[in-house]
N, CA, C and O atoms as a GROMACS GRO file, in nm:
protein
  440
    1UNK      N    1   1.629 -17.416 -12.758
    1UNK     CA    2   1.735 -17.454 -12.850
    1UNK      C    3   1.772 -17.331 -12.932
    1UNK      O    4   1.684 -17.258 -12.976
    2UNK      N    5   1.920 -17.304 -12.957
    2UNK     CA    6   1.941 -17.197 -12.982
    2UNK      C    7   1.956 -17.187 -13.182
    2UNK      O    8   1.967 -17.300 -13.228
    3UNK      N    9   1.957 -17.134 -13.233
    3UNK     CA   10   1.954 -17.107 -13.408
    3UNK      C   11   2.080 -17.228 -13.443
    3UNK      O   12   2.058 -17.329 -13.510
    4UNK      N   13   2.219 -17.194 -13.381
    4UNK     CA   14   2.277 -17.292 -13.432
    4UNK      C   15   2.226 -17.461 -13.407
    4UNK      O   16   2.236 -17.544 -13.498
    5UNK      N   17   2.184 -17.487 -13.303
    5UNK     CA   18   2.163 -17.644 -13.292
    5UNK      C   19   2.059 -17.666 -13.369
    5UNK      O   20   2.055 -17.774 -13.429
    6UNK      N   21   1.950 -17.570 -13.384
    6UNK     CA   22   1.835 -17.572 -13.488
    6UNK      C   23   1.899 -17.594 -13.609
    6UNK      O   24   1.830 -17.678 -13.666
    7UNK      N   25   1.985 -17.567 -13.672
    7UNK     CA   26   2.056 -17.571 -13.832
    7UNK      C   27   2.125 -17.682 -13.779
    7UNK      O   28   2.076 -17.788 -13.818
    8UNK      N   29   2.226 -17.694 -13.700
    8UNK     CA   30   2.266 -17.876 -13.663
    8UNK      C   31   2.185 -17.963 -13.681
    8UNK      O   32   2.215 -18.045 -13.768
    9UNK      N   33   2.093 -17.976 -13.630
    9UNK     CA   34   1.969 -18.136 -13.659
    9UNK      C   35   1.929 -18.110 -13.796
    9UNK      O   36   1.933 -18.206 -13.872
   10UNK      N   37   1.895 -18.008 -13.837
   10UNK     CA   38   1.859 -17.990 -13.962
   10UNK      C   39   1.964 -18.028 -14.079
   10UNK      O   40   1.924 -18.078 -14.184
   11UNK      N   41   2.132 -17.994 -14.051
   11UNK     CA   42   2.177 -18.063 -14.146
   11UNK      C   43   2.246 -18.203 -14.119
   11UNK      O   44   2.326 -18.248 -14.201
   12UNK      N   45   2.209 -18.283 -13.985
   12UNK     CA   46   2.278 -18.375 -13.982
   12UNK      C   47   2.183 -18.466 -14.023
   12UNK      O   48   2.223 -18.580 -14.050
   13UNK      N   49   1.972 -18.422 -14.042
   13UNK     CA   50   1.924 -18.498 -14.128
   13UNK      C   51   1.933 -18.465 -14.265
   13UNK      O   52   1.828 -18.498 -14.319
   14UNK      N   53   2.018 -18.412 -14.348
   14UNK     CA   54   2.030 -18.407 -14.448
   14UNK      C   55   2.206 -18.412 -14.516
   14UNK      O   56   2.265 -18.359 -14.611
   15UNK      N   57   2.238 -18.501 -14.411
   15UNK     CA   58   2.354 -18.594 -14.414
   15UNK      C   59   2.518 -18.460 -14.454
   15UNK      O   60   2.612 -18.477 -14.531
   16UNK      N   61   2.491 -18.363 -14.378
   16UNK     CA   62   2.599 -18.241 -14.410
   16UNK      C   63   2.643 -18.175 -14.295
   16UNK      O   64   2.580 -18.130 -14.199
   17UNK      N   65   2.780 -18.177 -14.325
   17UNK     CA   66   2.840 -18.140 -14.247
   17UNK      C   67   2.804 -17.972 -14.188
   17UNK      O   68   2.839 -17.916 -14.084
   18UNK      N   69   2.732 -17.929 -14.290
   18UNK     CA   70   2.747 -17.810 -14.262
   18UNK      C   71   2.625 -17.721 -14.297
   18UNK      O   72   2.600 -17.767 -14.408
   19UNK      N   73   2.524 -17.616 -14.275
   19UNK     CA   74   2.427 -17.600 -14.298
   19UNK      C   75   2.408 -17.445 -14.217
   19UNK      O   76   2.386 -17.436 -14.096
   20UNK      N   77   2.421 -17.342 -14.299
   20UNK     CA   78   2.405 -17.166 -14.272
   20UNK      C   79   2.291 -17.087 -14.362
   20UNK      O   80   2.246 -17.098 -14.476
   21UNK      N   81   2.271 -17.007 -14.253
   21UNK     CA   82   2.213 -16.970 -14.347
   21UNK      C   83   2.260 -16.774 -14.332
   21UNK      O   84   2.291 -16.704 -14.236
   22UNK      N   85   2.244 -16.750 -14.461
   22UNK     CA   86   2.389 -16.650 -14.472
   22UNK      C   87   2.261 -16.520 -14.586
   22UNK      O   88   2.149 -16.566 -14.605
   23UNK      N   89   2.292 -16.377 -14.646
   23UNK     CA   90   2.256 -16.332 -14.735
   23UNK      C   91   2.285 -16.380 -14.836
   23UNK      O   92   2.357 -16.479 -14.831
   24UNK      N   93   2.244 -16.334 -14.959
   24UNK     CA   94   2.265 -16.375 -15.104
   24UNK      C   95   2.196 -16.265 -15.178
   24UNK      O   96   2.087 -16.209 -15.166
   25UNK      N   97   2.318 -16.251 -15.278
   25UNK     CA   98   2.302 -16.130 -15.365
   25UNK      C   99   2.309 -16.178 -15.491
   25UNK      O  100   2.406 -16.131 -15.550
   26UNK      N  101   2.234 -16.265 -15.567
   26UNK     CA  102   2.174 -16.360 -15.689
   26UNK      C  103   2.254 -16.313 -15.776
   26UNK      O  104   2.361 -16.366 -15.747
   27UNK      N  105   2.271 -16.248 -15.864
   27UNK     CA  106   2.331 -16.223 -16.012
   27UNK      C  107   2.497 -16.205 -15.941
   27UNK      O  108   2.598 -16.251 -15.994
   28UNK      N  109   2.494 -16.150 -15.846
   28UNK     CA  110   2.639 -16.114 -15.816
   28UNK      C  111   2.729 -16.273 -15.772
   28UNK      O  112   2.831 -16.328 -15.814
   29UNK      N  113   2.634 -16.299 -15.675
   29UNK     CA  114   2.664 -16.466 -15.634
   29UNK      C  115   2.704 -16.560 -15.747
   29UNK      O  116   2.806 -16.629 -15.745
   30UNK      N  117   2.595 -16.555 -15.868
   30UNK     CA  118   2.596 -16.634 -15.942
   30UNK      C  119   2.729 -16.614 -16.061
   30UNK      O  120   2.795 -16.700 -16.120
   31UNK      N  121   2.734 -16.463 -16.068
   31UNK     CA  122   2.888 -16.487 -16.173
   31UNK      C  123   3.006 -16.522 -16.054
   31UNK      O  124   3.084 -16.607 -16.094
   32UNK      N  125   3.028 -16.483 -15.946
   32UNK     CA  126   3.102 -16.566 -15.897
   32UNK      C  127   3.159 -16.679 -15.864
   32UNK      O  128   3.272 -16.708 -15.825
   33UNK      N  129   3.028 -16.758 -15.892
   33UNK     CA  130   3.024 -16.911 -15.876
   33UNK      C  131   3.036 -16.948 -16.026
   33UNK      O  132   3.080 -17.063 -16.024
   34UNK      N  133   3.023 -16.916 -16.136
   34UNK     CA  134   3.064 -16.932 -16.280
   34UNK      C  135   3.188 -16.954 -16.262
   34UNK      O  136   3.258 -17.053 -16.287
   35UNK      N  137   3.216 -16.828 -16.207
   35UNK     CA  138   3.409 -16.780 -16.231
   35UNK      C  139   3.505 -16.875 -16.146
   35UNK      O  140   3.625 -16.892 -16.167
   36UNK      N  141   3.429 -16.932 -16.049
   36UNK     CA  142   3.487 -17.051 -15.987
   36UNK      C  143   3.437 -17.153 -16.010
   36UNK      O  144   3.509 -17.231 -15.947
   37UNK      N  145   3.356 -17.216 -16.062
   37UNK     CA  146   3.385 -17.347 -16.181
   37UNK      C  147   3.457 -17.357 -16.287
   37UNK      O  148   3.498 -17.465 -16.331
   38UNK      N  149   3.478 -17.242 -16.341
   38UNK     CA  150   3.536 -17.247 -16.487
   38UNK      C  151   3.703 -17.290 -16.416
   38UNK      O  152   3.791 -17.329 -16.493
   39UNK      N  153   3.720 -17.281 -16.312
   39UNK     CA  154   3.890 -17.281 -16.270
   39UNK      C  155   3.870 -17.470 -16.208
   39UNK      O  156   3.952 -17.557 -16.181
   40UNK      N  157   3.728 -17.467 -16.206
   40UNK     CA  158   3.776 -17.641 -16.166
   40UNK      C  159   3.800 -17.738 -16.224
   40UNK      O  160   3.764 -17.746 -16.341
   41UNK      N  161   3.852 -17.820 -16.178
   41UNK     CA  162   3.871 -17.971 -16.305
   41UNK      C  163   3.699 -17.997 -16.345
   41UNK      O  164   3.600 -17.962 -16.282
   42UNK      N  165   3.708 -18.060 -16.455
   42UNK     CA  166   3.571 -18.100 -16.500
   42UNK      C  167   3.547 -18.238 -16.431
   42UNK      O  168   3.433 -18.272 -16.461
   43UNK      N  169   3.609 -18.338 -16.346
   43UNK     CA  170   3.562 -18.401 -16.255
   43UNK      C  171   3.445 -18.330 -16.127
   43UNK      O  172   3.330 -18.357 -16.089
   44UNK      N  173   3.560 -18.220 -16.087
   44UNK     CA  174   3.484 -18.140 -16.009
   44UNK      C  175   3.343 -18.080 -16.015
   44UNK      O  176   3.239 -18.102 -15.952
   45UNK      N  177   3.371 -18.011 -16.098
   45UNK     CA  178   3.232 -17.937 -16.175
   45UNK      C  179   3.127 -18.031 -16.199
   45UNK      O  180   3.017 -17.987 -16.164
   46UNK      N  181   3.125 -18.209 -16.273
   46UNK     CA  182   3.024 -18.271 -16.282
   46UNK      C  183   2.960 -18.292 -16.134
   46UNK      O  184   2.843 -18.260 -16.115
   47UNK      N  185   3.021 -18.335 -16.056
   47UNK     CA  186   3.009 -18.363 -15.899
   47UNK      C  187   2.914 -18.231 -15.851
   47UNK      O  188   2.806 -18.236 -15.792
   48UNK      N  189   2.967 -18.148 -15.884
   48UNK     CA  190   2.859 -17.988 -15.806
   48UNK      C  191   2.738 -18.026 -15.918
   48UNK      O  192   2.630 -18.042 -15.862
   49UNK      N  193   2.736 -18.036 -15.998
   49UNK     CA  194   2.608 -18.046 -16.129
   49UNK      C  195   2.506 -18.128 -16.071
   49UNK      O  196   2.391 -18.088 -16.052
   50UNK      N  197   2.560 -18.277 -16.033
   50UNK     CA  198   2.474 -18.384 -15.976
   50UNK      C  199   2.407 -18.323 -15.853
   50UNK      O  200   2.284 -18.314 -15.843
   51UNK      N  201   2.514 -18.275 -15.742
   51UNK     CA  202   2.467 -18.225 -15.624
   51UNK      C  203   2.379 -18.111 -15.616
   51UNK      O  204   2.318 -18.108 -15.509
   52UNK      N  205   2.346 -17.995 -15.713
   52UNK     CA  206   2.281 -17.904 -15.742
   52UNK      C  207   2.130 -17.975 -15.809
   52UNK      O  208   2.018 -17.937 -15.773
   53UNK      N  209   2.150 -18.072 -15.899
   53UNK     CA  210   2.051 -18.104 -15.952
   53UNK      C  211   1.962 -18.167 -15.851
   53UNK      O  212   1.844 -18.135 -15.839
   54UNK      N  213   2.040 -18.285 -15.757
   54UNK     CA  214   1.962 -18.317 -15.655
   54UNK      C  215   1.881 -18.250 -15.585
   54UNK      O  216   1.761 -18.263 -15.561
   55UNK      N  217   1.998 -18.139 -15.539
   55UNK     CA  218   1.882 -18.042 -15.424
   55UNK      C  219   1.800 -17.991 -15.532
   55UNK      O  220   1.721 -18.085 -15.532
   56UNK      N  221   1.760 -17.919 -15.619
   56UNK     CA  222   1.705 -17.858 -15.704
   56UNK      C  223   1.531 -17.952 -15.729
   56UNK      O  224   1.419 -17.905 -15.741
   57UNK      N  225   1.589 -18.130 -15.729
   57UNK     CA  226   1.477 -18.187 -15.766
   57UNK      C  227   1.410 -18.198 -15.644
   57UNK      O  228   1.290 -18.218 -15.663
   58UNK      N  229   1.447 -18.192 -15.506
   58UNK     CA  230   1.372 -18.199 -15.396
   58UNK      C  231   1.226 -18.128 -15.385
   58UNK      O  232   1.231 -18.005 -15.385
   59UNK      N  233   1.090 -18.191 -15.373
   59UNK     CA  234   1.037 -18.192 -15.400
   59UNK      C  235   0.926 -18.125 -15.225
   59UNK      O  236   0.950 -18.168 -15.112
   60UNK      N  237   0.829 -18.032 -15.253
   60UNK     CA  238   0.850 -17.951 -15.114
   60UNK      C  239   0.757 -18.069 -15.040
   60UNK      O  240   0.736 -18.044 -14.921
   61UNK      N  241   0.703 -18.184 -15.087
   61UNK     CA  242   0.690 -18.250 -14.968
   61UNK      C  243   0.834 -18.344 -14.917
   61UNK      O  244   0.858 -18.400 -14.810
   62UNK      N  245   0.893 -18.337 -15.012
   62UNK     CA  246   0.995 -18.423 -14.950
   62UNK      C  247   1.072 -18.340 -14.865
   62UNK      O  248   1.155 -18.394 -14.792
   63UNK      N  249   1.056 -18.188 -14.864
   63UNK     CA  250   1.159 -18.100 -14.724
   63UNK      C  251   1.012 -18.098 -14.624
   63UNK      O  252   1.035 -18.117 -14.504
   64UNK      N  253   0.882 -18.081 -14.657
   64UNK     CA  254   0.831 -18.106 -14.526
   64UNK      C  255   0.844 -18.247 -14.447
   64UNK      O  256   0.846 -18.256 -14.324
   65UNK      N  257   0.850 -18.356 -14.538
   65UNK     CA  258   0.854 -18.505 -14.449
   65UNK      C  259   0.987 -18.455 -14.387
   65UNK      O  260   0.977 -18.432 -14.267
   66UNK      N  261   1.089 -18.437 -14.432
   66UNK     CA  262   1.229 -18.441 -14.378
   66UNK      C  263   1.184 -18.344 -14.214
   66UNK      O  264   1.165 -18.384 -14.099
   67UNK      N  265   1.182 -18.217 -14.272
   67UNK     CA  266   1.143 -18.107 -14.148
   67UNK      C  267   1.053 -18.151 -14.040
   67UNK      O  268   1.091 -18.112 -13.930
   68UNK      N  269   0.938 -18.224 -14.040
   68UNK     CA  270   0.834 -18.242 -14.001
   68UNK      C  271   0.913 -18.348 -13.846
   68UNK      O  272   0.891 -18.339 -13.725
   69UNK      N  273   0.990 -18.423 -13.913
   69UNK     CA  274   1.050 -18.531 -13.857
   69UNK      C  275   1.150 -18.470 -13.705
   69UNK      O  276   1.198 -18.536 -13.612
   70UNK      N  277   1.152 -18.325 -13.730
   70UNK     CA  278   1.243 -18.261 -13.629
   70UNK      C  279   1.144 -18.125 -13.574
   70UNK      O  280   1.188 -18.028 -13.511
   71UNK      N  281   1.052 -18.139 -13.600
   71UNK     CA  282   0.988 -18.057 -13.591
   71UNK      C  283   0.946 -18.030 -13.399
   71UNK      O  284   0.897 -17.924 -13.361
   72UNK      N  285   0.973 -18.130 -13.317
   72UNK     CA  286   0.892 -18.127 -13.173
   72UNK      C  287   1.067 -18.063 -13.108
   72UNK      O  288   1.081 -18.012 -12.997
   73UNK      N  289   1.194 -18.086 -13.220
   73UNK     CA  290   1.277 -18.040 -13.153
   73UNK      C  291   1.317 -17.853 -13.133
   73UNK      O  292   1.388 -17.778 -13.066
   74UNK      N  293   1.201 -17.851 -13.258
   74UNK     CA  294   1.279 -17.710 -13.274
   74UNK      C  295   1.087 -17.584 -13.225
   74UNK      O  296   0.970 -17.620 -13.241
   75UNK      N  297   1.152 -17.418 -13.156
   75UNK     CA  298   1.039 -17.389 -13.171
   75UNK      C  299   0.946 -17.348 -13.291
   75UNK      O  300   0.984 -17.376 -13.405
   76UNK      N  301   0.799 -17.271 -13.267
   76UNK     CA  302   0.772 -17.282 -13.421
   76UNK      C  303   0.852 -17.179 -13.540
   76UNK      O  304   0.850 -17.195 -13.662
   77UNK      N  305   0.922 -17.071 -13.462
   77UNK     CA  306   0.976 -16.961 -13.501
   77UNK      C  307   1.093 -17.039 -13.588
   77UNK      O  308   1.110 -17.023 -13.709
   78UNK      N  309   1.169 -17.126 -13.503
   78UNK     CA  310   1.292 -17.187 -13.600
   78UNK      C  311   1.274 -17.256 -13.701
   78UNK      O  312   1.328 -17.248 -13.811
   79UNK      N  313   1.159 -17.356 -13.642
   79UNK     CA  314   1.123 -17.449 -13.777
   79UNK      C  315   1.069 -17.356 -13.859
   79UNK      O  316   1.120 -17.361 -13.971
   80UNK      N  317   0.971 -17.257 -13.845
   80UNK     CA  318   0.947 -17.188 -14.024
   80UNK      C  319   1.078 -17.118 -14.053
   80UNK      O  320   1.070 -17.068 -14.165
   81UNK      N  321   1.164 -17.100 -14.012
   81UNK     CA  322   1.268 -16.998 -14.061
   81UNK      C  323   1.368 -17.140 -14.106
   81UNK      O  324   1.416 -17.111 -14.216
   82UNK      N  325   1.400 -17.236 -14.078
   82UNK     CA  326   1.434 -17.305 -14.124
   82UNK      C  327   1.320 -17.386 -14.261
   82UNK      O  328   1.347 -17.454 -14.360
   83UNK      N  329   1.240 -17.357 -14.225
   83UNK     CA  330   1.148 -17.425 -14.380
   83UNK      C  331   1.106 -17.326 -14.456
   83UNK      O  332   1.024 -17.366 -14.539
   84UNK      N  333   1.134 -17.190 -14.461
   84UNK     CA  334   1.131 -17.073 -14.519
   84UNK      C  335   1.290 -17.085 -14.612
   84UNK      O  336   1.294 -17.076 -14.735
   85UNK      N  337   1.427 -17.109 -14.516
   85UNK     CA  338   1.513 -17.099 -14.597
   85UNK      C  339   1.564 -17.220 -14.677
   85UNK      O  340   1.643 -17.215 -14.771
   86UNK      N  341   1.502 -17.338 -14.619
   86UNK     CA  342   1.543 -17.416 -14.740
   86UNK      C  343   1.465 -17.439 -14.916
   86UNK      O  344   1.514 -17.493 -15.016
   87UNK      N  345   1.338 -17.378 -14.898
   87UNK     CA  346   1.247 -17.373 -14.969
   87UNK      C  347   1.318 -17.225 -15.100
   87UNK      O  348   1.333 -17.218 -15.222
   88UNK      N  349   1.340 -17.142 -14.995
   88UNK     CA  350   1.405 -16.993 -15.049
   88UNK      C  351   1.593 -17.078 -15.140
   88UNK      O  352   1.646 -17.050 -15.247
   89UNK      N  353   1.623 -17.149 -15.065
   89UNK     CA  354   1.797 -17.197 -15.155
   89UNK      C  355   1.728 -17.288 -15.244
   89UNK      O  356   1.805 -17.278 -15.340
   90UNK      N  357   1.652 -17.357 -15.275
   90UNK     CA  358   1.608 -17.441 -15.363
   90UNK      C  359   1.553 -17.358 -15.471
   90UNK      O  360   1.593 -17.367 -15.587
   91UNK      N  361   1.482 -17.296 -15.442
   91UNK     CA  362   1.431 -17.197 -15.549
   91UNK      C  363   1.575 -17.144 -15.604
   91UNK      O  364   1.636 -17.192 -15.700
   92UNK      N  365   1.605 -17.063 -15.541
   92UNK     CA  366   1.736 -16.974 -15.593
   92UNK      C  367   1.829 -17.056 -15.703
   92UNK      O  368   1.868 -17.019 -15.813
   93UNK      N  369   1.848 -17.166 -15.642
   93UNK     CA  370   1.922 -17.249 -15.718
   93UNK      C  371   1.858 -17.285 -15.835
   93UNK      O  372   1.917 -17.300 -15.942
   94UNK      N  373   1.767 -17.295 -15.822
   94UNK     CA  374   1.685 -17.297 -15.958
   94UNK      C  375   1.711 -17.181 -16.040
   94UNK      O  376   1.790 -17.169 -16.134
   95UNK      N  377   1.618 -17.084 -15.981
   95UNK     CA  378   1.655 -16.970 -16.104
   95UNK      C  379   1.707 -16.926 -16.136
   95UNK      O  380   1.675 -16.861 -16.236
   96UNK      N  381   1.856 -16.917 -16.076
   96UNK     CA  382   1.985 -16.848 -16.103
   96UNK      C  383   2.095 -16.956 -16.154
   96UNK      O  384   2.208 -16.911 -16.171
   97UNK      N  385   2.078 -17.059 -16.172
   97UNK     CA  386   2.154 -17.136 -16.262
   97UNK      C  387   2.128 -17.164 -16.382
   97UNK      O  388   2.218 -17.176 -16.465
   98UNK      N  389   1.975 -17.183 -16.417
   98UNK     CA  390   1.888 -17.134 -16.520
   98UNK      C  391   1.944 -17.069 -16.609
   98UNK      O  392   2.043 -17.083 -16.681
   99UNK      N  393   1.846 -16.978 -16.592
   99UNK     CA  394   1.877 -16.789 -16.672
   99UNK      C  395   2.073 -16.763 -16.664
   99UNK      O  396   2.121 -16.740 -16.775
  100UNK      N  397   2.123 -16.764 -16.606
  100UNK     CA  398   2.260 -16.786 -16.637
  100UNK      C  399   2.321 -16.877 -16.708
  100UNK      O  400   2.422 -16.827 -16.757
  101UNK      N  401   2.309 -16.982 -16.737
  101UNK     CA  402   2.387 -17.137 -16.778
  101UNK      C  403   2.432 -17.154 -16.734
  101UNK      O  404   2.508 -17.235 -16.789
  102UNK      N  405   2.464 -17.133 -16.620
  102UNK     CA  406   2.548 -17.216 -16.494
  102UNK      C  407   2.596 -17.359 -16.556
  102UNK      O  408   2.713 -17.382 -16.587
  103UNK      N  409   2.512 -17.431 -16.567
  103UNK     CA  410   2.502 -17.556 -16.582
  103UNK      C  411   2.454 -17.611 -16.693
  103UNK      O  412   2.401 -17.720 -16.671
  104UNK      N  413   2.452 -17.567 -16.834
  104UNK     CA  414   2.351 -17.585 -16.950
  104UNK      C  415   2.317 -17.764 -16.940
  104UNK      O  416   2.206 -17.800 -16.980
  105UNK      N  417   2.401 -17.856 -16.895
  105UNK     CA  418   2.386 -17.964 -16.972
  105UNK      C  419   2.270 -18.015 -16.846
  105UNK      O  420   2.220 -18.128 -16.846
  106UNK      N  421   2.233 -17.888 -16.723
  106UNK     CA  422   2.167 -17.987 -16.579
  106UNK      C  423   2.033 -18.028 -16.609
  106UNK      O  424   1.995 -17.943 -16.690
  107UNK      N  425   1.953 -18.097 -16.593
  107UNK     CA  426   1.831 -18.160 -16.616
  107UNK      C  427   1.761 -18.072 -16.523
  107UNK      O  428   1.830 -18.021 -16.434
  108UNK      N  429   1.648 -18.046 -16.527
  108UNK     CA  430   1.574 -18.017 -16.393
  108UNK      C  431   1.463 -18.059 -16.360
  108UNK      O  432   1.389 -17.975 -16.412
  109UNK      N  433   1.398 -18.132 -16.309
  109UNK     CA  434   1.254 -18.183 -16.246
  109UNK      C  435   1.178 -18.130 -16.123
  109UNK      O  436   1.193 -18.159 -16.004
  110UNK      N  437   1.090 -18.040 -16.187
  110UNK     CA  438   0.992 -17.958 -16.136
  110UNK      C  439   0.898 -18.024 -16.141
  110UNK      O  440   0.790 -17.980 -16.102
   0.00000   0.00000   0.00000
């Protein structure tokens, strides 16, 4: 199975259309993504808040039950690189919305 169908099962159990995995350059990323909320409606912006907070509260047994569940589909190389990077965007999202205020009003449950 090739990297993309490996990220396919992986985000069609986590109900998304869409699921990459790409570089990230943290402080640079993160004022960018400031600078494009501040231009959205505040409908918008609450909607990314909820959806950030969610992934954020995911809890790492709840990405191993999820992973574990697809695990005979993928080899072992994909599945850790896929449970390496979702573990790695959860974090990120954490600490770089944080220390920035991205989000001052987001709750977080660690």
């Amino acid at each position: 199975m090739g990297k993309i169908n490996g990220l396919t099962v992986v985000a069609c159990k986590f109900h998304s259309n869409h699921l990459f995995v790409v570089k990230f350059h943290p402080t640079e990323e993160a004022k960018k993504f400031q600078r494009y909320l501040d231009k959205l409606a505040i409908i918008d912006t609450n909607l990314i808040k909820k959806l950030l907070n969610r992934f954020v509260s995911i809890t790492n047994e709840q990405f191993d039950s999820c992973i574990t569940e697809i695990h005979d589909l993928l080899s072992s190389s994909q599945y850790n690189r896929i449970h390496n990077v979702l573990y790695r965007q959860r974090n990120i999202t954490r600490n770089y919305t944080k220390p920035l205020e991205i989000f001052k009003n987001l709750i977080y449950f660690y």
